[in-house]
TIVEX-78051 format. One record per residue (C-alpha): x, z, y; chain; residue number from 1; residue in three letters. Coordinates in pm, 1 decimal, padded with zeros to 6 digits. Layout:
N
         X         Z         Y  mol  seq  type
         X         Z         Y    A  NUM   ALA
...
//
This chain:
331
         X         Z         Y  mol  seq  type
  -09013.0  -09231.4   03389.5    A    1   UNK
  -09080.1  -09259.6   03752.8    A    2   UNK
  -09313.5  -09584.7   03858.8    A    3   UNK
  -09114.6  -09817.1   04019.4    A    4   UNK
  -09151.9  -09839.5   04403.5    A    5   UNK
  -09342.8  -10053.5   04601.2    A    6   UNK
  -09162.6  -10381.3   04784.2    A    7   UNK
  -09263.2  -10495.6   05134.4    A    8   UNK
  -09200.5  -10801.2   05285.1    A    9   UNK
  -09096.3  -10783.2   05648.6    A   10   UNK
  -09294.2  -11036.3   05783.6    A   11   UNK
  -09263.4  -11215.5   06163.5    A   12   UNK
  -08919.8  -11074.2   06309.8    A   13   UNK
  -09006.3  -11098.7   06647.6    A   14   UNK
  -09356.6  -10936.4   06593.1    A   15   UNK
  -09451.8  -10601.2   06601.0    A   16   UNK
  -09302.5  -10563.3   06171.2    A   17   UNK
  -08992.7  -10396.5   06243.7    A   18   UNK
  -09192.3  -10099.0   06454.2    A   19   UNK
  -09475.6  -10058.0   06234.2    A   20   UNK
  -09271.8  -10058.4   05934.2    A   21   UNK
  -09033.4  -09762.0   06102.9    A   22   UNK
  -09319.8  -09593.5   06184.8    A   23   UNK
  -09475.0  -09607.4   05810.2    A   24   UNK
  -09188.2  -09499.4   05640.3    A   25   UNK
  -09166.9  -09171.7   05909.1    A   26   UNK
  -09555.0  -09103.6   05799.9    A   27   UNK
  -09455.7  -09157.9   05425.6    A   28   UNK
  -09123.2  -09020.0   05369.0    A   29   UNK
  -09287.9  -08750.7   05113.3    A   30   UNK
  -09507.4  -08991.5   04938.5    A   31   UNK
  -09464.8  -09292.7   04687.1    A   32   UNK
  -09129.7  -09492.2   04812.3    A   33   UNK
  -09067.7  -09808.6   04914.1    A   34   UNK
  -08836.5  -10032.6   04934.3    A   35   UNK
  -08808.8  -10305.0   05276.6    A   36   UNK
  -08698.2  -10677.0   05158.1    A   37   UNK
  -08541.7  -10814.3   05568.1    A   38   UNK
  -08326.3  -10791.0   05841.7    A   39   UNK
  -08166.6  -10405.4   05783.3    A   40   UNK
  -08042.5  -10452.1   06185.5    A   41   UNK
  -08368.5  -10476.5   06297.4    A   42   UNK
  -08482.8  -10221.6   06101.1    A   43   UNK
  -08207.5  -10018.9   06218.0    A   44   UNK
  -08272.5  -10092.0   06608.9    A   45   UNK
  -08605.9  -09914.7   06547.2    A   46   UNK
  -08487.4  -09543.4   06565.2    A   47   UNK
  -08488.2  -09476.2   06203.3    A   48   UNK
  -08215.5  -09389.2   05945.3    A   49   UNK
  -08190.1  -09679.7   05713.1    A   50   UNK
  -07967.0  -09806.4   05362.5    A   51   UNK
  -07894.3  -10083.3   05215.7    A   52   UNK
  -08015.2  -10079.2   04849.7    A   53   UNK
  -07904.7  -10324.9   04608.5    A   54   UNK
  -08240.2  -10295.6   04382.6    A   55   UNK
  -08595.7  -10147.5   04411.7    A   56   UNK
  -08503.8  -09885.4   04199.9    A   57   UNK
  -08286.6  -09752.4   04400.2    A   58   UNK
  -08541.4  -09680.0   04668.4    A   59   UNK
  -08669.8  -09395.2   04490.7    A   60   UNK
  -08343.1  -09192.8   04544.9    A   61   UNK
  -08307.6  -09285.1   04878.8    A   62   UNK
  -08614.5  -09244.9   05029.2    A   63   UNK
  -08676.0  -08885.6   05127.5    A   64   UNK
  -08347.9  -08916.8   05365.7    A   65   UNK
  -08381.0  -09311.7   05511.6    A   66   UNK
  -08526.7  -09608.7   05471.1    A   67   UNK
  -08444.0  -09809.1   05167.0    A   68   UNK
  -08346.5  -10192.0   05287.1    A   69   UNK
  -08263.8  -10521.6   05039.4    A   70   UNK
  -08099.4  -10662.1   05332.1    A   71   UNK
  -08170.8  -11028.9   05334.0    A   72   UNK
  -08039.1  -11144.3   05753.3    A   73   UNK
  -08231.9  -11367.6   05970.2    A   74   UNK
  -08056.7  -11620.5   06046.6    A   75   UNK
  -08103.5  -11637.5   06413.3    A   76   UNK
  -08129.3  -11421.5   06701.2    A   77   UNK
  -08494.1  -11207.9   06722.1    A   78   UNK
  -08628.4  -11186.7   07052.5    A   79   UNK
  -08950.6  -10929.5   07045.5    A   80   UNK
  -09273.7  -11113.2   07091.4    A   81   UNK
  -09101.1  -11502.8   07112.5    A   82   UNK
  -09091.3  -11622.4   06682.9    A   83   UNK
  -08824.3  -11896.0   06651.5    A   84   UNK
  -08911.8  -12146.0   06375.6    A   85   UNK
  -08545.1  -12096.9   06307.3    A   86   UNK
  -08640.2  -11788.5   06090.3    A   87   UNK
  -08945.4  -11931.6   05965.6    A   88   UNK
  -08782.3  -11988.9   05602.8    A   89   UNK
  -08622.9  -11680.4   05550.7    A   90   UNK
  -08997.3  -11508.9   05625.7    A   91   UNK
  -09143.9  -11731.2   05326.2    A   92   UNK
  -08787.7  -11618.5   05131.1    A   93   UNK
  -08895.9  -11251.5   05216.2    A   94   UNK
  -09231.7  -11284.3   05072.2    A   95   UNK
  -09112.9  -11477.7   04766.2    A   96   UNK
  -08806.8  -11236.2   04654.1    A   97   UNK
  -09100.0  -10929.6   04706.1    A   98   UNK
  -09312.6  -11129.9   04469.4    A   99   UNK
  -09025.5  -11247.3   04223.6    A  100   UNK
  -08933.3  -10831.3   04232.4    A  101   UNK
  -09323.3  -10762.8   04156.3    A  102   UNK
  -09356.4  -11018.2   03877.2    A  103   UNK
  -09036.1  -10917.2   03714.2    A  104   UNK
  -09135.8  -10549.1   03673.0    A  105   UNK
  -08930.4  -10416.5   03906.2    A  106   UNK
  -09130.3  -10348.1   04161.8    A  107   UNK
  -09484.8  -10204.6   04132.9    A  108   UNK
  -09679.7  -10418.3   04381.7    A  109   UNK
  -09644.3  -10609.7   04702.2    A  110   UNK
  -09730.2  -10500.7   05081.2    A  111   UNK
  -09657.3  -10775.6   05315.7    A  112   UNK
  -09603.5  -10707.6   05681.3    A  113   UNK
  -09807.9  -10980.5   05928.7    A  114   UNK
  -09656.3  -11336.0   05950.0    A  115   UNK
  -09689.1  -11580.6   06259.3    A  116   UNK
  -09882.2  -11908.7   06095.8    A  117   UNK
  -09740.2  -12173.7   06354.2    A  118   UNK
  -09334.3  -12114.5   06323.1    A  119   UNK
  -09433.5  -12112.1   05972.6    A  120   UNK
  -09597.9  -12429.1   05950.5    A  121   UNK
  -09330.9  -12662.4   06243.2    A  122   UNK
  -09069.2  -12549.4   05977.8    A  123   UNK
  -09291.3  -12712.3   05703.7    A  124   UNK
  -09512.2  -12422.6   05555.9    A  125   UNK
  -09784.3  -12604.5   05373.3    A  126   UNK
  -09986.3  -12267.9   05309.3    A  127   UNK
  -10260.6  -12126.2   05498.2    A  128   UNK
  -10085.7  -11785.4   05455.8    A  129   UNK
  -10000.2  -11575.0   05277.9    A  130   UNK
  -10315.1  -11537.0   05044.2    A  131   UNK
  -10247.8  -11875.4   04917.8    A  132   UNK
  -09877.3  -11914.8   04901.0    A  133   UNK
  -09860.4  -11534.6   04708.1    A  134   UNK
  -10131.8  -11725.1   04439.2    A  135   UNK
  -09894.9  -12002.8   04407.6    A  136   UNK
  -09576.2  -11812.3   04304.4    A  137   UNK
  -09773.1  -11584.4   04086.0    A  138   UNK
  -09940.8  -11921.8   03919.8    A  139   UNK
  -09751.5  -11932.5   03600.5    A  140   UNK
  -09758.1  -11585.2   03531.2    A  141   UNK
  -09962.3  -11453.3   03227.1    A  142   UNK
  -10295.8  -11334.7   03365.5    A  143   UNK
  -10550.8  -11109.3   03124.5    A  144   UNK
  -10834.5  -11192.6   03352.3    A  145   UNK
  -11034.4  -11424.8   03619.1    A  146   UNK
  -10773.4  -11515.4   03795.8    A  147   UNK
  -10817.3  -11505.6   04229.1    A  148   UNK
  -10733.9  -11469.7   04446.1    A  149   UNK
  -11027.1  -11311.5   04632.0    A  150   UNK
  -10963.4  -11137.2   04929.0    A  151   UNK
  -11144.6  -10818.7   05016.3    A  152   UNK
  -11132.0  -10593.2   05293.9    A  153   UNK
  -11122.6  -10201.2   05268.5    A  154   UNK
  -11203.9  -09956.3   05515.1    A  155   UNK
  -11315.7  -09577.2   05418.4    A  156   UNK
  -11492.9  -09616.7   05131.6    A  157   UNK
  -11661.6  -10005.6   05160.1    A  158   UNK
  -11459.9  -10280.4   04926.4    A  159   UNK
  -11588.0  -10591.6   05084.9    A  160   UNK
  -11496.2  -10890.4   04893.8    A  161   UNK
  -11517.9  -11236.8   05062.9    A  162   UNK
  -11671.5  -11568.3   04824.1    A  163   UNK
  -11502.7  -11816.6   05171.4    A  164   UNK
  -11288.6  -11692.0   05426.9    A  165   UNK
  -11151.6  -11872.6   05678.1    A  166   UNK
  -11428.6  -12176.7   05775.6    A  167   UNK
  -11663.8  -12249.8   05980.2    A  168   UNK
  -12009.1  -12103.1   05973.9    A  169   UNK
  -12157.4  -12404.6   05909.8    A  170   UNK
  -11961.9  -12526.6   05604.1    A  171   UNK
  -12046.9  -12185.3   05422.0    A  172   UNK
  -12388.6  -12293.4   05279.7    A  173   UNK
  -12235.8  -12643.5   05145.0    A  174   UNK
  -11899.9  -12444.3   04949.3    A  175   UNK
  -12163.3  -12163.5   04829.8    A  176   UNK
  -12253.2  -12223.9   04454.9    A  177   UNK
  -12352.9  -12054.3   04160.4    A  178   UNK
  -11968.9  -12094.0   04012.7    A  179   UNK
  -11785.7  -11994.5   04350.2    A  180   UNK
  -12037.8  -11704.4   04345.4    A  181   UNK
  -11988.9  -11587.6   03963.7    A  182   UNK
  -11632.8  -11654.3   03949.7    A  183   UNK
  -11587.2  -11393.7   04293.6    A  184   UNK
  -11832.5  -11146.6   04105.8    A  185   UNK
  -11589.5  -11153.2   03811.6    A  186   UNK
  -11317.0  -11106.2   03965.0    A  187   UNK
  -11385.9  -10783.2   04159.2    A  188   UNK
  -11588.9  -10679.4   03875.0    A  189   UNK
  -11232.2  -10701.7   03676.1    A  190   UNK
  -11018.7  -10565.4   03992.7    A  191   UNK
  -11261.5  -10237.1   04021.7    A  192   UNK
  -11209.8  -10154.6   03653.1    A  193   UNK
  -10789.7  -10295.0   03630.8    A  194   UNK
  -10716.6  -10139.6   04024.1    A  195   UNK
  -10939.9  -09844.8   04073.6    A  196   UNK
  -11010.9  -09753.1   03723.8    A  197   UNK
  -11379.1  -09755.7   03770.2    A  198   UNK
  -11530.7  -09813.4   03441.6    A  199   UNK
  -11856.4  -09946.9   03479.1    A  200   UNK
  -11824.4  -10129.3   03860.5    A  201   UNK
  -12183.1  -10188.9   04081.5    A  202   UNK
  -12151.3  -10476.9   04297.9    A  203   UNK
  -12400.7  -10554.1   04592.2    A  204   UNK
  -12453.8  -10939.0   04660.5    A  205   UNK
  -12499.8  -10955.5   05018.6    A  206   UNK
  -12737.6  -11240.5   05132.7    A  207   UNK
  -12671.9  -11552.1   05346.9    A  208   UNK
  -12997.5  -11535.2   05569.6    A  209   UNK
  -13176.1  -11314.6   05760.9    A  210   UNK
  -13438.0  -11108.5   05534.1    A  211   UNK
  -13262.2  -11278.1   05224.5    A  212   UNK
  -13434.8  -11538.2   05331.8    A  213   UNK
  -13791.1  -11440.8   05295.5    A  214   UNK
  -13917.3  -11636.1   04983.6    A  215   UNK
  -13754.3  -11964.3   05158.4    A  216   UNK
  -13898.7  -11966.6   05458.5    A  217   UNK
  -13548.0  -11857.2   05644.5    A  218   UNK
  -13329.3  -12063.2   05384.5    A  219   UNK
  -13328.8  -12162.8   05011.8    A  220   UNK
  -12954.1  -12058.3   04943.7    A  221   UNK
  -13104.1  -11731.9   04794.2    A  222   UNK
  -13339.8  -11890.6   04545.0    A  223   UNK
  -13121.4  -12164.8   04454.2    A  224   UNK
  -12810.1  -12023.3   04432.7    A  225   UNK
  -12755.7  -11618.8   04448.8    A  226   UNK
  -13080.8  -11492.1   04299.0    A  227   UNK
  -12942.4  -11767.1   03975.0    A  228   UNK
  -12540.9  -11624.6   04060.9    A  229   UNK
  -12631.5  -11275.8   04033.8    A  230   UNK
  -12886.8  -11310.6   03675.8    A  231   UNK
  -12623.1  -11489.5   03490.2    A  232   UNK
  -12407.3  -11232.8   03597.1    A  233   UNK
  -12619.3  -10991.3   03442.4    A  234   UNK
  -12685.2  -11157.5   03136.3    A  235   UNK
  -12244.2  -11155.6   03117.8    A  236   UNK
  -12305.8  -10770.5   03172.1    A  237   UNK
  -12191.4  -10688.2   03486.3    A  238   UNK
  -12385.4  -10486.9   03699.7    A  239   UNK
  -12439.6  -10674.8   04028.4    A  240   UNK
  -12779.8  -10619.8   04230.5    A  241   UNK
  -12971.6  -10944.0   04373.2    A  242   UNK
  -12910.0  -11068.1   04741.3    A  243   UNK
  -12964.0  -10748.7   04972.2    A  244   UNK
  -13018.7  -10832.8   05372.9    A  245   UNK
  -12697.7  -10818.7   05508.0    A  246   UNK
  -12772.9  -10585.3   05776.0    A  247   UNK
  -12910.5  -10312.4   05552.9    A  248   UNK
  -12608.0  -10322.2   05310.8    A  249   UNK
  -12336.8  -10146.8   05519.8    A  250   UNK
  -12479.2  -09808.8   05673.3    A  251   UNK
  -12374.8  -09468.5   05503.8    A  252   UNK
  -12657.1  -09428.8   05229.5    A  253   UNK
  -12617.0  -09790.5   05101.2    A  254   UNK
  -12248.2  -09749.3   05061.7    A  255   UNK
  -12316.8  -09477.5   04806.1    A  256   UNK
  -12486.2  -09726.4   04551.1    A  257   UNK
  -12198.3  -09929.5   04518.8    A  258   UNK
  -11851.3  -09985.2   04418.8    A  259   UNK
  -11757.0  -10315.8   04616.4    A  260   UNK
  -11977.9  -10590.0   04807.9    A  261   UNK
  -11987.6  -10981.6   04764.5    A  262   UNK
  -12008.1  -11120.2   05101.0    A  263   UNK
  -12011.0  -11494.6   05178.1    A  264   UNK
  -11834.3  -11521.7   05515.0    A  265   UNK
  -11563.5  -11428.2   05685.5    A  266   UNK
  -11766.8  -11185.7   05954.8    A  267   UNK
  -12021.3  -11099.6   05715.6    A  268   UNK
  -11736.4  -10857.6   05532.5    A  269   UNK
  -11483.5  -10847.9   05830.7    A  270   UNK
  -11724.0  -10677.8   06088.8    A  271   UNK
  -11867.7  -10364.1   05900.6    A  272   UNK
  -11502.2  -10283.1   05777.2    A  273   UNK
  -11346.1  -10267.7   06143.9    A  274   UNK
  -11660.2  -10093.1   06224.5    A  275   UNK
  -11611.0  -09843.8   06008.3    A  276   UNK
  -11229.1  -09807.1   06084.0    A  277   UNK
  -11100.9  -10072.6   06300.1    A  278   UNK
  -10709.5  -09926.7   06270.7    A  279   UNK
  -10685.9  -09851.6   05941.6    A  280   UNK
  -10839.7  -10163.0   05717.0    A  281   UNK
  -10652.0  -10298.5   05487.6    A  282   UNK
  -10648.3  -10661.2   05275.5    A  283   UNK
  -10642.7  -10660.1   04925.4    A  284   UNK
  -10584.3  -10940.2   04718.4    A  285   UNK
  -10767.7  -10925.9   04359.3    A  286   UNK
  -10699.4  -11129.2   04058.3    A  287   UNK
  -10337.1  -11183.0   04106.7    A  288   UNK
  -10063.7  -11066.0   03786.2    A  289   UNK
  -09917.6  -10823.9   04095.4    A  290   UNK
  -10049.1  -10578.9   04331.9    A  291   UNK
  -10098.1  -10731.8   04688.9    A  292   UNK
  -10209.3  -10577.2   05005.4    A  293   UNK
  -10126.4  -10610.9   05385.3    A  294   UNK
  -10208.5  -10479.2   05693.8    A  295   UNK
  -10566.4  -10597.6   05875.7    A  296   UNK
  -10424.6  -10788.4   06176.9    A  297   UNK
  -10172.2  -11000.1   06337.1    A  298   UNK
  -09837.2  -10995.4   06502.8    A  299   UNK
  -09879.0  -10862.1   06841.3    A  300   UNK
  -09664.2  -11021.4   06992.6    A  301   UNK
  -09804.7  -10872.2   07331.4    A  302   UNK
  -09682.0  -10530.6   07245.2    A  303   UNK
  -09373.3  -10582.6   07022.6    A  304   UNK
  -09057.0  -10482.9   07126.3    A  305   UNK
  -09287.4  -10185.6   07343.0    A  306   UNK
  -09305.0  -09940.6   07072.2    A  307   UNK
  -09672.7  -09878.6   07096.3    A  308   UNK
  -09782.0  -10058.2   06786.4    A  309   UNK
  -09984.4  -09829.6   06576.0    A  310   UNK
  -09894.5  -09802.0   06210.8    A  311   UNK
  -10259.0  -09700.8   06069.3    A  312   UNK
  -10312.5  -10008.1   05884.4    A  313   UNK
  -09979.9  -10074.6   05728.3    A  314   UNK
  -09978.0  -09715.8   05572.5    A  315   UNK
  -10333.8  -09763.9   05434.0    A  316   UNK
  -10230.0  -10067.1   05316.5    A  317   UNK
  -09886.3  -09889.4   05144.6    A  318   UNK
  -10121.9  -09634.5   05040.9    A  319   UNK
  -10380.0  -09833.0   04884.0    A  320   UNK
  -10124.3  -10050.0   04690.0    A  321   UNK
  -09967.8  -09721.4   04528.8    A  322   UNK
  -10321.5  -09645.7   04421.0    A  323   UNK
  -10352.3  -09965.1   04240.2    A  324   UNK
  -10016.0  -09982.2   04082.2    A  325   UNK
  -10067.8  -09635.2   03922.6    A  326   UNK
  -10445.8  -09771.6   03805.1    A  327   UNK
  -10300.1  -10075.6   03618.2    A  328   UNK
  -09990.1  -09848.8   03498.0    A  329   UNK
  -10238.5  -09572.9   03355.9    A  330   UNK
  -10487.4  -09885.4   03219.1    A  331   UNK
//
């Protein structure tokens, strides 16, 4: 039996979605299918043949010829680059039929197309995005593992997994501690042997300060709480290395000795990732009962409706989640 198809969630109308999802489905038309859960007349407007599907599974049949939609309207009019808080709900209903599809088997994962935070959150949102509100819905469904979610950035071949994401730089020492630290570890140690069928995963703890804080005198956060994170980790038997300098971690040769990184912050994992490919990253989210990934950046609503969005990161991110789904379906 065929795997079932991916779903993805349209995401902000009046961003640059629509295009980039077009444009993915041209660049994939011979590959894994997927199905589209939005508007199927903006979908349409975007130059490409389209259907309306009436399940996932039907996606598979239909996708060498157009591109398979579980039309589901928005409810007012989309003007390119102007979001109306209008269609704010049906964007969270979007997201939550993909993940109902996922949960329920009949779809293989979830890629979610960027969503605009502020319409969201005047029409009452109360998730940061879509990380959070994705771990809520999957909440109650049974989990064989450390449950995330932990968000980590791909780009070539560097996993960087994030322990905090979006603070400020100078609340990351306070929220770093030796649980936060172990219970990240665990998770990607779990995701690279459940998503990428690696069997015996080597993590690399980044560092907070500068020369892993030379014996203290830069900062105590590696002797108090990563150097004691990463030997209890060991003692568990994973295999995770103790705090490396941050900015000998990333180049070419280092990426070869291991499978995915622990960084603390936000830039620490972000920057080498759109270094390396600054089109194509994708986000992952690990330790979730369903496959999640999205595209690396925002809405544009400076270029939508102008057709010069570029679809890299959406089809890595299509991509990637195909190569997930088939690891937990072979596991």
């Amino acid at each position: 039996m065929a795997p079932a198809p991916l779903v993805l969630s349209l995401g902000e109308p009046a961003g640059i979605g629509p295009e980039i999802v077009a444009k993915a489905w041209r660049a994939l038309s011979g590959e894994a299918p997927f199905a589209v859960i939005g508007d199927l007349g903006l979908l349409s407007a975007q130059g490409v043949p389209v259907v309306e599907i009436g399940a996932p599974g039907d996606a598979t049949a239909a996708f060498g010829r157009a591109l398979p939609v579980l039309h589901h309207p928005a409810p007012a009019p989309v003007e390119p680059g102007h979001p109306d808080p209008r269609n704010a709900a049906v964007v969270a209903d979007w997201i939550e039929r993909a993940v109902a599809l996922a949960l329920s088997g009949e779809a293989s994962g979830v890629v979610t197309a960027p969503i605009a935070k502020a319409p969201l959150y005047a029409a009452g949102f109360r998730f940061p995005g879509h990380t959070e509100f994705i771990a809520e819905l999957t909440a109650d469904a049974p989990f064989a593992g450390t449950r995330g979610p932990v968000m980590m950035l791909t780009a070539r071949d560097l996993r960087a997994c994030l322990v905090t994401i979006h603070v400020a730089l100078d609340q990351v020492p306070q929220l770093l501690t030796v649980e936060r630290v172990c219970r990240t570890a665990r998770v990607v140690h779990e995701a690279m042997k459940r998503d990428f069928g690696i069997a015996e995963p080597r993590l690399a703890l980044a560092a907070l300060n500068p020369h892993a804080g030379e014996g203290g005198a830069l900062g105590l956060q590696e002797i108090e709480v990563l150097r004691p994170a990463a030997a209890s980790l060991r003692a568990e038997g994973l295999r995770i290395t103790d705090p490396i300098p941050a900015d000998s971690m990333f180049h070419d040769e280092a990426r070869t000795t291991y499978d995915a990184a622990i960084c603390l912050y936000h830039d620490q994992a972000l920057i080498p990732v759109k270094t390396l490919d600054f089109w194509a990253g994708v986000n992952a989210t690990l330790g979730l009962p369903i496959v999640r990934t999205s595209p690396d950046h925002g809405t544009g609503f400076d270029i939508a409706g102008k057709g010069i969005a570029r679809a890299d990161s959406l089809i890595a991110a299509i991509r990637l989640a195909s190569t997930m789904a088939a690891a937990r379906a072979a596991g």
